[in-house]
N, C-alpha and C positions, 0 to 999 in steps of 0.2 A: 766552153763550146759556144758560146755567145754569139760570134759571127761565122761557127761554122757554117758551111751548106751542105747537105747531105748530096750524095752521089748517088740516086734511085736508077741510073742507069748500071748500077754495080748490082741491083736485087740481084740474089740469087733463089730459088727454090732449094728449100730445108727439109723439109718432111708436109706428111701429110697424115694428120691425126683423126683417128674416130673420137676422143676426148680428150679433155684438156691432161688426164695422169699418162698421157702418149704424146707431149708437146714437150718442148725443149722446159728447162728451168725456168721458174716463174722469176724474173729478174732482167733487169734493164729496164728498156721500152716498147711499149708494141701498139702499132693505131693498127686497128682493125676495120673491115669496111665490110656494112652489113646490106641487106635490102635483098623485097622480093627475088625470086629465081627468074624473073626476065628485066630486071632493072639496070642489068650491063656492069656488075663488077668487074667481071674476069678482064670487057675491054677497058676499063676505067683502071684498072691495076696496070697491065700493059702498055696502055700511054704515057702511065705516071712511068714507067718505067726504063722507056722506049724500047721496050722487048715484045714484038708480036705475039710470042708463043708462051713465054713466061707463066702467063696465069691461062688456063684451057677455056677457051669458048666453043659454046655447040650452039645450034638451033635449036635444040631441043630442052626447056627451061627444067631447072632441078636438078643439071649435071654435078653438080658440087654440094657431094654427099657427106665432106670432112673438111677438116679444119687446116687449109691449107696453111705452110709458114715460108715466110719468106726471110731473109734475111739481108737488109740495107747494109749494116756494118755487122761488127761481133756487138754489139749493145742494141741496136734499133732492129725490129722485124716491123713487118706488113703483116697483116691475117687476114685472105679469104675465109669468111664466114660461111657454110652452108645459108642455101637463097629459102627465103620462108614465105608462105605463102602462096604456094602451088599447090595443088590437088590432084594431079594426076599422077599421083605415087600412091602405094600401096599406103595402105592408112599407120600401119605398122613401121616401115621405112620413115613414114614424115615424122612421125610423134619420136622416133631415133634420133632424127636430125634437130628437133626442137630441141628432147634434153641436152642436145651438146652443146648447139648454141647458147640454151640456157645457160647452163652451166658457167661455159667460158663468160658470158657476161660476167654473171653474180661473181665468181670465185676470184677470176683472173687479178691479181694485185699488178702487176706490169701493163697492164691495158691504161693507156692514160687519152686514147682519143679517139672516137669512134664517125666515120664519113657513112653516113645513112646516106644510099643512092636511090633515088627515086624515077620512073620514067614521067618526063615534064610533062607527060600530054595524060598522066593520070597520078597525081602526086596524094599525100597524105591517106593513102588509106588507112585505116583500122592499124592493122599491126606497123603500121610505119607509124603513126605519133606513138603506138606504145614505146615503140624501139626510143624514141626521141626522148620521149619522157622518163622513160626508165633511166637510158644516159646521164640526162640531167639531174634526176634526184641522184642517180648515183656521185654527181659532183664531173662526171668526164665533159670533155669539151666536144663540140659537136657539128657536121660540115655536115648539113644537108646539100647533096648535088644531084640536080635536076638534068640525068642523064637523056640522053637520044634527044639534044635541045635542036640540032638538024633537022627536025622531022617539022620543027615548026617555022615559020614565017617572024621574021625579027622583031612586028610588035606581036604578036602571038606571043612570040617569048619573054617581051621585056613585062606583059599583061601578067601569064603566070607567074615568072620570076618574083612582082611585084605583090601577087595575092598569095604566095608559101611565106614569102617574108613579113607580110603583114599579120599571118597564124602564127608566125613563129616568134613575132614580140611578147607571146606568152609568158617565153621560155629565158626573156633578158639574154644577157649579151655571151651564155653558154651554146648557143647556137646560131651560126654563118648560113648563110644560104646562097649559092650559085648556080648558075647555069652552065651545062658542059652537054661537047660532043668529043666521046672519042674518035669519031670519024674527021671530024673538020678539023680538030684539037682546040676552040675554044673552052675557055673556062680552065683548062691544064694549067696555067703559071697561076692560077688562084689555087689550085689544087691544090701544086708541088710548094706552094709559098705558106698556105696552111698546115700542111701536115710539117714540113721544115721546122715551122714556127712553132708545133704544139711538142716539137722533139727537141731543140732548143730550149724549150724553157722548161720541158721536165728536167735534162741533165742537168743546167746550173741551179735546181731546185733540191738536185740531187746531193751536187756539189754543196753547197749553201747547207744544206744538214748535217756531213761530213764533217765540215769545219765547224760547225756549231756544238757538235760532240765534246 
């Protein structure tokens, strides 16, 4: 698979799970993309995708209360994560949506890349370096993108761009950091050239065991 390129205008929507023992077979590949309930997964799915409607966007933060799955090929999936970090849900409802995302972190053996989406104009909160750091102890590879990067002014952007990346040499070369707008589609071919790349080198990793056998 070395010089494939994956076709993410082929995603299709798979299911959509309240936890991980309601998700396809744990097997193949799967990057997942996590971050608060206003930090623009659904459009940051959909671009990677070039599918408007693909992943559900609302106004209203906290819409994505399951574990969405998408499916790139019969081996590669996407996973919208439930958005963490919002408070205006029933207290019962959120601690719901925690254990599952929980969950699917810790358990998930097919998870090999996780795109922590951040809004650029308020980056590293509290649970977003947890998210980061937990990835990286856990060994995944990791795409922090600093979405809604339109709302700012280009050194405004290249200013924040430069102080996530400079918190993020913590973490060594397990985590990327860009700037994106799904509106404008900057930062997209760093995107789609990442996640490509971290599916790419799980399968001949894959392969490479196989024969090793």
């Amino acid at each position: 698979m070395s010089d494939q390129q994956l076709l993410f205008q082929n995603t299709r929507f798979t299911t959509s799970a309240p936890d991980i023992r309601h998700m396809p077979a744990d097997e193949g590949i799967e990057i997942a993309f996590a971050g608060r309930s206003n930090a623009g997964k659904s459009s940051a799915l959909n671009a990677l995708t070039r599918q408007k409607r693909l992943a559900k966007t609302s106004s209203t933060p906290g819409r994505t209360q399951l574990i969405n799955v998408f499916n790139v090929t019969d081996e590669v999936r996407l996973i919208d994560l439930p958005g963490y970090g919002f408070a205006k849900v029933p207290i019962a409802v959120r601690n719901k949506w925690q254990r599952a995302l929980g969950e699917y972190l810790q358990k998930r053996q097919c998870l090999k890349g996780l795109v922590v989406l951040m809004d650029i104009r308020h980056p590293l909160k509290d649970l977003d370096q947890q998210m980061v750091g937990w990835a990286v102890d856990s060994g995944l590879q990791v795409l922090v993108t600093l979405t809604k990067a339109d709302k700012l002014s280009q050194s405004e952007r290249s200013k924040m761009l430069k102080k996530v990346r400079e918190a993020c040499l913590f973490y060594g070369d397990q985590v990327e950091v860009i700037a994106f707008s799904a509106l404008r589609k900057f930062g997209l071919e760093q995107l789609e050239s990442t996640v490509n790349r971290w599916c790419v080198e799980q399968a001949d990793e894959s392969a490479d065991a196989e024969l090793g056998e």
